[in-house]
C-alpha positions in Angstrom: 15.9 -17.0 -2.4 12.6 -18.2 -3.4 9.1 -16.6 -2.6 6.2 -18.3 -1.8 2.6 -18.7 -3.7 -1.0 -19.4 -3.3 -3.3 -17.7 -0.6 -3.1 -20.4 1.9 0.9 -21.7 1.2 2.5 -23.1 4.0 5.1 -21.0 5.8 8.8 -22.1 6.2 7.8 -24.0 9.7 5.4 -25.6 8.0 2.5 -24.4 9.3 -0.7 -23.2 7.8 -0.6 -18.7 7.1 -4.3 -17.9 7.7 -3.8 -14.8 5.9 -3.9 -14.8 1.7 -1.1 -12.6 0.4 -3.4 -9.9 -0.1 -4.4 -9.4 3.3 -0.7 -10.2 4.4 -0.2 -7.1 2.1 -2.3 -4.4 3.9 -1.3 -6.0 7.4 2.2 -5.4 6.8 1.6 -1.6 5.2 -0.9 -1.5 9.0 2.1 -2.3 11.3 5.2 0.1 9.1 2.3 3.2 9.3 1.8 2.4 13.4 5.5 1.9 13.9 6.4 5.2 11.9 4.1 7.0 13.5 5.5 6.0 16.6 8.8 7.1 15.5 7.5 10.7 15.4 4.7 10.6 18.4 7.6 12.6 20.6 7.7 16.1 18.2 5.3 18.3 20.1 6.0 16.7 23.7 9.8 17.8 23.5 8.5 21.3 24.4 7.5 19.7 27.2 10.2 17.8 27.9 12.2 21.1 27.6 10.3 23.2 29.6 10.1 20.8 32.6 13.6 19.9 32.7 14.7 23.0 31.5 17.0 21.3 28.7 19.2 23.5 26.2 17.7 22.9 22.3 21.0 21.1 21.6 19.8 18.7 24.1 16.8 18.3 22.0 18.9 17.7 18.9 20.6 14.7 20.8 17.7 13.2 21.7 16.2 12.8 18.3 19.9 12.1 17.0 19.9 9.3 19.1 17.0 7.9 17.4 18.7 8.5 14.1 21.9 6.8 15.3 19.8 3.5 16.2 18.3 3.8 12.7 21.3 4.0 11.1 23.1 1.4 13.4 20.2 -1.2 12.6 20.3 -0.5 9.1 24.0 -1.1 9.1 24.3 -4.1 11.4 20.8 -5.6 10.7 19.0 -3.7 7.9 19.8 -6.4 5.3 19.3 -9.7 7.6 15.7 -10.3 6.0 17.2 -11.3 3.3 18.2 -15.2 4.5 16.1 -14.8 7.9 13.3 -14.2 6.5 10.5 -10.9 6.0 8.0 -11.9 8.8 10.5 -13.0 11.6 12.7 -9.7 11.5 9.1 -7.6 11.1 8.0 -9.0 14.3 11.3 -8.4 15.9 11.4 -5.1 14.8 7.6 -4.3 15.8 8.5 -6.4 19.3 11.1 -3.7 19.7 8.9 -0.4 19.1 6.4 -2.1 22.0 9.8 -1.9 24.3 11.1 1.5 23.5 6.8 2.8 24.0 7.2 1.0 27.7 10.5 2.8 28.5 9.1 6.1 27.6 6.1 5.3 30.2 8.8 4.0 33.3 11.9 6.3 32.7 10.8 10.0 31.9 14.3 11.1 32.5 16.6 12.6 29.6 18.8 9.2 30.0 15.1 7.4 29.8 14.3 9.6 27.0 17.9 8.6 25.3 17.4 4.9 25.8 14.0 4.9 24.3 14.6 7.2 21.6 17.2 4.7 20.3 15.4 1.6 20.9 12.7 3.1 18.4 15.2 3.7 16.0 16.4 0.1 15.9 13.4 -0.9 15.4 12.1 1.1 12.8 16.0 0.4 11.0 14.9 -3.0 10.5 11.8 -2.6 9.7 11.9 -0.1 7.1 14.1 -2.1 4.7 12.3 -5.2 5.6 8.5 -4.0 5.1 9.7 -2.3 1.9 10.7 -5.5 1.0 7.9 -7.5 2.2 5.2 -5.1 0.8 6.9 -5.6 -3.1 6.9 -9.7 -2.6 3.3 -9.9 -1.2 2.1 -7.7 -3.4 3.6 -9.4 -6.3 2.6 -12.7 -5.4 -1.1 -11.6 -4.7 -1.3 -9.6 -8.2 1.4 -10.5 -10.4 0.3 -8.6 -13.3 0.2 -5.7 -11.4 2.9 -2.9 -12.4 5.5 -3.1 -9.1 6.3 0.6 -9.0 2.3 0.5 -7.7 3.7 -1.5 -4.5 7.0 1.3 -4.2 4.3 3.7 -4.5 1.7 2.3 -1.3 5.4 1.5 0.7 6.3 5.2 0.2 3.3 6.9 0.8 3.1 4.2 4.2 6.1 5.8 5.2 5.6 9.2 4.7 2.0 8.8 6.2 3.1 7.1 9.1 5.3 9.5 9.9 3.0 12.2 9.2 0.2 11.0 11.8 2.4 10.6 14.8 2.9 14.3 15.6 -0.7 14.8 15.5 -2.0 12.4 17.7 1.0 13.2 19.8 -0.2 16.6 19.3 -3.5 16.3 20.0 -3.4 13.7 23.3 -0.6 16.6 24.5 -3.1 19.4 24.0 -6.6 18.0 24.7 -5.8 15.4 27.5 -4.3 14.9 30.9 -0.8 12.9 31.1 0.0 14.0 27.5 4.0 12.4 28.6 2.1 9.0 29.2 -1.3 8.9 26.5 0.5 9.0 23.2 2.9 6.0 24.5 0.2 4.1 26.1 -2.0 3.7 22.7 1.1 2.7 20.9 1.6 0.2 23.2 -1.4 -1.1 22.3 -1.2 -0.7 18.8 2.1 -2.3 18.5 1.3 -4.8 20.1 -2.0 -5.6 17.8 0.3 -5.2 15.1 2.8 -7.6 16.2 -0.4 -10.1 16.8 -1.1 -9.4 13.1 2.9 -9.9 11.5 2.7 -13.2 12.9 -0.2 -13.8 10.6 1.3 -12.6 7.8 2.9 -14.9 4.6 6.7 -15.4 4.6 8.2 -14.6 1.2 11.4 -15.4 1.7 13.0 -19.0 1.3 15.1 -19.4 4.7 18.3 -20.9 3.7 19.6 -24.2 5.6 23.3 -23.2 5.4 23.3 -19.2 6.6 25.7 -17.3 5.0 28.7 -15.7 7.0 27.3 -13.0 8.9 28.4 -9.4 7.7 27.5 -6.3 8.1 25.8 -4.1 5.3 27.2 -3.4 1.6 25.7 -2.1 -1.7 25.3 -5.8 -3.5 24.9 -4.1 -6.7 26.9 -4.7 -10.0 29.5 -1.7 -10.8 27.6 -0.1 -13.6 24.5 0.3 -11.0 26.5 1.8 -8.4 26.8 5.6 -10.0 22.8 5.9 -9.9 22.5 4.0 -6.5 24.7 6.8 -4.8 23.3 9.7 -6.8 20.0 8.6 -5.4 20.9 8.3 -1.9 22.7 11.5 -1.8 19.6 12.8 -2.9 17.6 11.1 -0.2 20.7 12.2 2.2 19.6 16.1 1.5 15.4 15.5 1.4 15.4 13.5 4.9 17.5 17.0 5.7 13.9 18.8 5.8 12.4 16.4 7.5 14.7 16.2 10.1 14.3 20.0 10.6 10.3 19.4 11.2 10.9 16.3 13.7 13.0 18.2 15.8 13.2 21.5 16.3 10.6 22.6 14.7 8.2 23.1 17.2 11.3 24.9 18.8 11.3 27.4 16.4 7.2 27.5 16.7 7.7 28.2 20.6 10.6 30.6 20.7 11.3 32.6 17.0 7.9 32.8 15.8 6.0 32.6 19.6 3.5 30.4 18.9 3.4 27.9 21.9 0.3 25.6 21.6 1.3 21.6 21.2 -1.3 21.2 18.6 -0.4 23.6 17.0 3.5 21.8 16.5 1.9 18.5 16.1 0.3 20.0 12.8 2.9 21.9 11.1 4.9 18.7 11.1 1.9 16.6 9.9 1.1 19.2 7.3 4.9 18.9 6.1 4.9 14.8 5.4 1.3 14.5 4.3 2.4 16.9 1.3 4.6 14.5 1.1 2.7 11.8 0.9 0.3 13.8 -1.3 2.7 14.7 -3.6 3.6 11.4 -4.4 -0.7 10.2 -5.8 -1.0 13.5 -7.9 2.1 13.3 -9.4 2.0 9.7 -9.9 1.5 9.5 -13.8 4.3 11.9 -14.3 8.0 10.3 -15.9 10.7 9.6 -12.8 12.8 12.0 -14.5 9.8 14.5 -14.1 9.0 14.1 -10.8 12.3 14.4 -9.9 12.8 18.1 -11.6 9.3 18.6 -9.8 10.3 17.3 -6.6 14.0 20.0 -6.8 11.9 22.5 -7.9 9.3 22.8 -4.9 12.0 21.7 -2.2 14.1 24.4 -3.4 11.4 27.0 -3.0 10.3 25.4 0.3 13.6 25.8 1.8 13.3 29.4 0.4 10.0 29.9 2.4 11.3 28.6 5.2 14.2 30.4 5.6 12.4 33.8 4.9 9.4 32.7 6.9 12.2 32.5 10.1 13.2 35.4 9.2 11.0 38.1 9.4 9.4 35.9 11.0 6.1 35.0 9.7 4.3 31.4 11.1 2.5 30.9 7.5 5.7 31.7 5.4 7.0 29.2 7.4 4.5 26.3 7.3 4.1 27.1 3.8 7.5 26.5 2.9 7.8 23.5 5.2 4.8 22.2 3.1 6.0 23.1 -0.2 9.3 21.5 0.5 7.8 18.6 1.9 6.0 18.0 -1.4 8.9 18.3 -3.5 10.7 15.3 -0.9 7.8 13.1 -1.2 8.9 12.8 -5.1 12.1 12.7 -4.4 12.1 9.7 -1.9 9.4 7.3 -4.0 11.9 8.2 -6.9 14.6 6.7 -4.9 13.1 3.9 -3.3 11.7 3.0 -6.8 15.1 3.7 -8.4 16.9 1.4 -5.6 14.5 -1.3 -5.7 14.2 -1.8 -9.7 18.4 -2.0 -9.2 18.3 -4.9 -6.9 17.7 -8.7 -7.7 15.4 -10.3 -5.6 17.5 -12.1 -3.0 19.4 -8.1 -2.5 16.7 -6.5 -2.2 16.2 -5.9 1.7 19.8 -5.2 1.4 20.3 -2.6 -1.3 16.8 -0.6 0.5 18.7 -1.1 3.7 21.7 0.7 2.2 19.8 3.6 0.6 17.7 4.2 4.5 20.7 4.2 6.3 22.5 6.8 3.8 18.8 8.7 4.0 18.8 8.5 7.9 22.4 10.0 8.3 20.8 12.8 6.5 18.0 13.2 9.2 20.5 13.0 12.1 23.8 15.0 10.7 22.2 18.6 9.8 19.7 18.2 12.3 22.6 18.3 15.0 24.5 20.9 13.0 21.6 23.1 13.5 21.4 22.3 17.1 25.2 23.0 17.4 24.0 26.3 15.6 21.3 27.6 17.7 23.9 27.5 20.7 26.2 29.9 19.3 24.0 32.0 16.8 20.6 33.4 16.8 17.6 31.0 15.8 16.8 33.0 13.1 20.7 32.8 11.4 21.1 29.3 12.0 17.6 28.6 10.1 19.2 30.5 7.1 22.2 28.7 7.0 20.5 25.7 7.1 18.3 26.1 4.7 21.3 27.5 2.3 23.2 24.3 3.2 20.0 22.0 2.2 19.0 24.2 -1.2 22.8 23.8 -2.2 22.9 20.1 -1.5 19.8 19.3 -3.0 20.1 20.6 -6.3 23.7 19.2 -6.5 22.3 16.0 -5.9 19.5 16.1 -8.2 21.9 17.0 -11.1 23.8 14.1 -10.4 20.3 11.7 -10.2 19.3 13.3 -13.6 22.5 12.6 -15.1 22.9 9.2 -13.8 19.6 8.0 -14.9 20.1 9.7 -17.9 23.6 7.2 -19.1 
């Protein structure tokens, strides 16, 4: 693989990028916070999706699993394709594909609509999230080359987290504050996606499309074997932090409505924006901070989070709650930049999409697998006991894996 250079370098077709790498930078970090955000515009509208079709919570759990399993599915099949197809045309596809899933929600309102569309988003943000990680490091490098390229992890991270931080709340403010809240939230995505999609096309290529395409396969860890020990400990420790967020993105406004009665959809639209912006807060106070410190940071205040949480279902109390989910969140916004970061710096240039795409997909089973172990939970065992043994689960995992991150990055 080779990159590209100069603000006005040719693409691979030849013709003329009229944005400088710069601007390509910010447009690309523009289209990964819209299509995030989309990813997450449905968390305080499945209370409404429940309450009109009068669906069982595991139902719920499906739904956003099915979104997971597309995630996961891309990232596995397609996650890694960026690498010899090059950034821009797999970003567009993947933005091209959020635009689809947004116009299924609008037509088919049905729980098999719902599932269709639900995964359909997930494909697309699979792609995308390894490839715009990718994309963002090689513009931004190109565009500032002295610059230190953790800053570029760090803008990719807090994109993320941002992105899906927003969604909820102008999902949760269109459901509260204005008519059709099932149709507004997909309708300005629509039109949002399909701005950014206008704007990816616009965007520098990095990537040197080969003449000869390799053998198509599907995804594997291209790292050398001595890498391989910290690449897993860091993914099993993004496996347990996307835990907590999958609590947040699916049944949290669940456990708003039913265990701790408070039933308003703004009101669920801003817990689970409070939750990833401390995420995405986290990540700029703490920035100076060693890796190894953030890390013990990041344990440290998921594990009390999930303590909070727990306690906060418990007895119950809303602000224990949202306090905990915010303190947690905080502590897995250091964790995840200190993975991506860890992942990325492991990777050679022409594996990078690849080795990002591995360490999302082993993240995203983490946001699916609990998440439907709760669900299976709250079927059989009051709310408030299938909270705790969640939140047990998660605090146990968590620490394990961050013992094993600390260890392997400290050979």
């Amino acid at each position: 693989m080779t990159t590209l250079s100069g603000p006005r370098a040719l693409d691979k077709a030849g013709s003329p990028v009229r944005f400088a790498h710069s601007t390509g930078f910010w447009m690309i970090a523009a289209a990964f916070l819209i299509t995030m955000a989309f990813s997450t515009v449905p968390t305080p509208l499945y209370a409404i999706y429940q309450r009109r079709d009068g669906c069982p919570t595991f139902m719920i759990t499906v739904i956003f699993a099915t979104y997971a399993v597309g995630v996961m599915a891309s990232l596995y099949l397609a996650g890694h394709i960026s690498d010899w197809l090059g950034r821009r045309r797999v970003a567009l596809l993947a933005v091209l594909a959020e635009a689809l899933a947004a116009a299924i929600f609008l037509v088919w309102q049905d729980v098999p609509g719902l599932l269709l569309a639900r995964f359909v988003t997930g494909v697309g943000v699979g792609v995308l999230t390894a490839t715009a990680t990718a994309h963002l490091s090689e513009l931004r490098q190109i565009a500032r080359p002295q610059e230190d390229g953790s800053r570029s992890a760090l803008i990719s991270s807090m994109v993320n987290l941002g992105g899906l931080a927003f969604g909820p709340l102008v999902g949760g403010l269109l459901a509260q504050y204005v008519a059709a809240p099932l149709d507004r939230p997909y309708e300005l995505f629509l039109v949002l996606l399909l701005l950014s999609a206008l704007g990816i096309a616009l965007v520098p290529e990095t990537v040197e499309r080969l003449e000869v395409r390799p053998a198509y396969r599907p995804q594997r860890v291209a790292l050398p074997a001595a890498a391989k020990p910290l690449f897993f400990a860091t993914a099993v420790g993004a496996f347990a932090a996307f835990a907590i967020f999958g609590l947040f993105t699916s049944l949290a406004p669940t456990f708003l409505a039913g265990t701790l009665h408070h039933t308003s959809r703004l009101l669920a639209g801003v817990v689970t924006f409070v939750v990833f912006i401390a995420g995405a807060t986290s990540q700029v106070v703490f920035v100076r901070l060693a890796r190894q410190q953030q890390l013990r940071l990041g344990l440290a205040l998921m594990s009390a989070g999930l303590v909070g949480i727990a306690v906060g279902g418990l007895i119950p109390s809303l602000w224990l709650f949202v306090i905990g989910g915010v303190v947690a969140g905080a502590g897995v916004g250091l964790v995840f930049r200190g993975a991506v970061a860890t992942a990325a710096s492991l990777a050679d240039p022409g594996s990078r999409g690849e080795v990002l795409a591995a360490l999302f997909l082993i993240a995203y089973a983490g946001l699916a697998l609990p998440v439907l172990a709760v669900g299976v939970g709250v079927a059989v065992l009051p709310d408030q006991l299938a909270l705790l043994v969640f939140s047990a689960i998660i605090l146990v995992l968590v620490n394990l894996a961050g013992l094993r991150m600390l260890k392997a990055q400290r050979v």
